[in-house]
N, C-alpha and C positions, 0 to 999 in steps of 0.2 A: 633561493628566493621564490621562485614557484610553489615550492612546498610550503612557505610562509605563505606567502598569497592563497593558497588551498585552504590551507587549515584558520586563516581568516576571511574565507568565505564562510566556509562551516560554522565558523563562529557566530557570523550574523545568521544563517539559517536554523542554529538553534534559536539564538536568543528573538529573531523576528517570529519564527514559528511560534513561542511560547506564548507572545502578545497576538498574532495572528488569532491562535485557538481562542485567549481566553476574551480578545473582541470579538469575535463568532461567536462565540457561546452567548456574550449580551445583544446579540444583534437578534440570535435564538428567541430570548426570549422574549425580547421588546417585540418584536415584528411575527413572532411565533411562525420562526422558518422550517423548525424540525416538525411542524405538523402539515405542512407543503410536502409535496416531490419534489417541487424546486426547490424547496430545504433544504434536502439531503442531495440535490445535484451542485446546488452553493457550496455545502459543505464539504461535496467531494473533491469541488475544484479547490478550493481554499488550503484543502488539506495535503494536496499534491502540487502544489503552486514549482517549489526546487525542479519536479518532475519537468513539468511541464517550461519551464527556462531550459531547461536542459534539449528538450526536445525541438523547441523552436531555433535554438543556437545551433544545435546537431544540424538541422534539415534544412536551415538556410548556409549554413558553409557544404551543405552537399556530401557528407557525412553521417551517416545515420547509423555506422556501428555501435557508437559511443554511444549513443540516445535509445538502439536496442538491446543493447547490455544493458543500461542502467536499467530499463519498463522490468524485463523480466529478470534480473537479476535484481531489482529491487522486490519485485513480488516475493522471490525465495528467501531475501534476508526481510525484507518485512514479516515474513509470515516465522520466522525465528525471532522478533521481537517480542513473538506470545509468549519463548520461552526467559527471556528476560524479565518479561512481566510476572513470569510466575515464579521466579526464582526470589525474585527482589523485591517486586509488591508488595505482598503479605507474609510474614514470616511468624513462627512462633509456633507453640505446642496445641495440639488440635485445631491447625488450618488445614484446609482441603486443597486441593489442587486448584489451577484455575478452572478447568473445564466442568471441575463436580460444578463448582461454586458460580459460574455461566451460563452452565447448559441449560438449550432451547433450540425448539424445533426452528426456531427465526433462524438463528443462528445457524445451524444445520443448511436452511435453506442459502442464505448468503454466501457459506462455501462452495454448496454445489454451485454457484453461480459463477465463480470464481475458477471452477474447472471447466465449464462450460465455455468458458471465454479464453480460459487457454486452450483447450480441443479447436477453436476455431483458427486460434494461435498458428496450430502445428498443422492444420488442412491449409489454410490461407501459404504455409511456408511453400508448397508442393502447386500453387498456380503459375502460369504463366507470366510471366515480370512485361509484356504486354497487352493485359487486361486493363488496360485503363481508360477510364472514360470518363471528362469534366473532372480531370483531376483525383478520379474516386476511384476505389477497385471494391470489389463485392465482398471482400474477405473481412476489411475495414469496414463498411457498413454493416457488416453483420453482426460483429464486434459489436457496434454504439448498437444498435440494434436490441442487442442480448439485455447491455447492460439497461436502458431505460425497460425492460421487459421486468429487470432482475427489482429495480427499485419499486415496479408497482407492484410484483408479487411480494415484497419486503416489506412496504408501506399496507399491503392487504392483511398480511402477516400480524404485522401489530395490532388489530383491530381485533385477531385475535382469531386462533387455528380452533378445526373442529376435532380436539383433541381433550382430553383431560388436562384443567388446569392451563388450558389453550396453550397448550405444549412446552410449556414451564414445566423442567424436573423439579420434583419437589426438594424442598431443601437450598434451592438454588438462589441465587441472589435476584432482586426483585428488576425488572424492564420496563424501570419508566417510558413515558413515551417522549419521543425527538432523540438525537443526538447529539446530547453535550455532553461534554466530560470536565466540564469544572461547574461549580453552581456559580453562576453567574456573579459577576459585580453589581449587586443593587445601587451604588451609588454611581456608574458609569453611564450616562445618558445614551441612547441610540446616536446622535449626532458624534459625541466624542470615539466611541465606537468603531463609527463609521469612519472617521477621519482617523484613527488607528490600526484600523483594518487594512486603509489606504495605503499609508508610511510604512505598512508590514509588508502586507501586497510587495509591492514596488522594491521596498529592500531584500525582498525573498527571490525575487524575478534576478535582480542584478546580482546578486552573490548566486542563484545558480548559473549563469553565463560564465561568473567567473572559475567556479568549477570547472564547469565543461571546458574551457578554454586552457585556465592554467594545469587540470587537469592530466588534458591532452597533452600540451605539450613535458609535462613531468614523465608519463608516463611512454612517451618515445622518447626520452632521453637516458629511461631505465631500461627498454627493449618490453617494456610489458605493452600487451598488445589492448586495443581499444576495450574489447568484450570482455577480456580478464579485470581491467580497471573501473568497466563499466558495471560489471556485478559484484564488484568486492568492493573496492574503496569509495568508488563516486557510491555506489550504493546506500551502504554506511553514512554516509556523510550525510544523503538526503533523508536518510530513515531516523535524525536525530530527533527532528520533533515529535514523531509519531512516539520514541523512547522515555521522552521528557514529558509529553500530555498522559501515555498510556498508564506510567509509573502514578503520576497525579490521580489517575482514574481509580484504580483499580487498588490504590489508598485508601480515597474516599468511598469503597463498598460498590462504586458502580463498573462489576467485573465484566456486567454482558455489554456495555459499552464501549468498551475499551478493546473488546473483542470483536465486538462488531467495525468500532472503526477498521482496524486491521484489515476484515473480511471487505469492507466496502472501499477503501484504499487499492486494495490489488483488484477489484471489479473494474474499477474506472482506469488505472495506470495501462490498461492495455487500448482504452478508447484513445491514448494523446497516438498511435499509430494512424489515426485517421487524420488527426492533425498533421501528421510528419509528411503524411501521402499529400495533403492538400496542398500544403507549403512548397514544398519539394518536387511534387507535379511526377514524382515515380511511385513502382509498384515497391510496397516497403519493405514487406512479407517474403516475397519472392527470395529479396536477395539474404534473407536470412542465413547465417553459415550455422555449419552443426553446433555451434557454443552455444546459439542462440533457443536451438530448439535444444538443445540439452540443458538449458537454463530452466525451459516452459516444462519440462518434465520432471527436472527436481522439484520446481514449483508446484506443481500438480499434486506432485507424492506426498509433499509437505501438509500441502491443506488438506489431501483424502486421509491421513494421519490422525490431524486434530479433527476433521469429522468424525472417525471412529472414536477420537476420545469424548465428544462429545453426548455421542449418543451411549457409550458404557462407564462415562465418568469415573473415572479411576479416583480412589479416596486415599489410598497410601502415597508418601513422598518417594523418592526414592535419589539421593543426592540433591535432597533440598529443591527438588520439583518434581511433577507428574510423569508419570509411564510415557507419555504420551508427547510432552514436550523432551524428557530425555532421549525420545527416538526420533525426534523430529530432530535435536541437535548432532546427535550422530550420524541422522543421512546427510544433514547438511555438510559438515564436515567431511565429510566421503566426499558429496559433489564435488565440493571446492575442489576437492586432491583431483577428483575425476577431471575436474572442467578444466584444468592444467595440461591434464594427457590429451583433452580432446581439441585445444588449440593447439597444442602441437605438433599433434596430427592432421590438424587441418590447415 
């Protein structure tokens, strides 16, 4: 029964995710939010919405292993959704990779922001769990910090680097400006939009509770422990829409989007920790266990990975995707096996 309960959670987070994105994307355009910063802080939240139920349910039952497994253990399986994308996306005789066919220094720049935010990840793990103050600890503020740093040097980015070709590889697919990834519904009013954004919201928020809930209890019934179920299955589960818009994306030729969502996804999943800390009234970081920080490190490797492939864009497939994404699923895989050994040893 649990397990039925789970997998019709996930059900409604795909299906509400797929209405969520593609009400975004007309709210995009009507209200012109992707030319905002608060555009792309809309959109960050919108797009993490599972995450963030998860993390409010975690931190009010006083529980927060579940809810840091899922942030960083969703970064690492997020950031192997590029290799789905690139397997599955585009297929056919003379397709490039995805990173030939995305590469950009924009791009570039949003990963490193992305390792930047987990370096503070794995400083903040190593404080004192009584550094708190008004609810806040400095490791978490620093975090939100990065990330609004990360979005105005991203949002400056687009206006355009002093680079050749303003740091568009040649050859590469073109970087419209905002971030949608469906071309909008011309016949869908802003109001109806809105009022679908609403009913998606809201059905995104309650089926991730039920996750985390039914979850949990599935996975102490099996002996699997919070952080193993929090970076692998609940992971998965919340990484379906990102699976379901990405694929749509990078269909319709908009590769460096779909890339970028990914890279702007895992920026912000480490900010819902300040939420966790706020709610919770503890230090979050501190009590991190080593699955946790062995999580932020696979993650790490994973996006310094696709940044080198970024910046050497690999042109040959090799098993029906790039050099690049096939080494990224390899380490992945490793981790998994590793993050096995290392809850057990710990």
């Amino acid at each position: 029964m649990l397990v039925l309960i789970f997998l019709a959670g996930a059900a409604v987070i795909w299906v509400a995710g797929i209405q969520l994105s593609k009400s975004t994307d007309v709210l995009d355009a009507r209200l012109h939010l992707g030319s905002a910063l608060g555009g792309l802080i809309v959109l960050a939240v919108a797009t993490n919405l599972p995450e963030i139920a998860i993390t409010v349910s975690a931190a009010l039952s006083g529980d927060v292993s579940i809810a840091a497994g899922n942030i960083l253990g969703g970064i690492a399986l997020q950031t192997v959704v590029l290799v789905v994308l690139d397997f599955f996306g585009r297929r056919g005789s003379g397709v490039r990779p995805l990173t030939y066919r995305a590469a950009s220094l924009t791009l570039v720049l949003e990963a490193v922001v992305v390792v930047a935010v987990l370096a503070v990840v794995v400083a903040g793990s190593q404080l004192p769990p009584t550094l708190v103050f008004a609810r806040l600890t400095p490791d978490v503020l620093l975090i939100a910090a990065l990330w609004i740093v990360g979005l105005f040097l991203v949002k400056r980015a687009g206006k355009g680097l002093p680079w050749h070709e303003s740091g568009n590889a040649p050859q590469a697919s073109k970087h419209p400006s905002g971030h949608r990834r469906h071309k909008p519904d011309k016949t869908m009013s802003a109001r109806k939009a809105a009022v679908v954004f609403a009913v998606s919201a809201v059905a995104t928020l309650v089926a991730g509770v039920v996750l985390e809930r039914a979850g949990e209890a599935a996975a102490t019934k099996i002996g699997l422990s919070g952080v193993l179920f929090g970076a692998t299955v609940l992971a998965l589960a919340t990484s379906l829409p990102e699976i379901s818009t990405g694929l749509q994306a990078v269909k319709q030729s908009d590769d460096n989007l779909a890339v970028s969502d990914i890279f702007g996804g895992n920026a912000f999943l480490p900010v819902l920790f300040l939420l966790a800390t706020v709610i919770s009234g503890k230090a979050v970081l501190p009590q991190a266990n080593p699955s946790d920080i062995y999580l932020t490190a696979i993650a790490a490797l994973l996006t310094l990975v696709y940044i080198v492939g970024l910046i050497f864009r690999p042109k040959r497939r090799v098993l029906g995707m790039g050099v690049d994404s096939l080494v990224v699923l390899g380490l992945y895989l490793a981790g998994v096996a590793g993050l096995f050994a290392v809850s057990r040893g710990s």
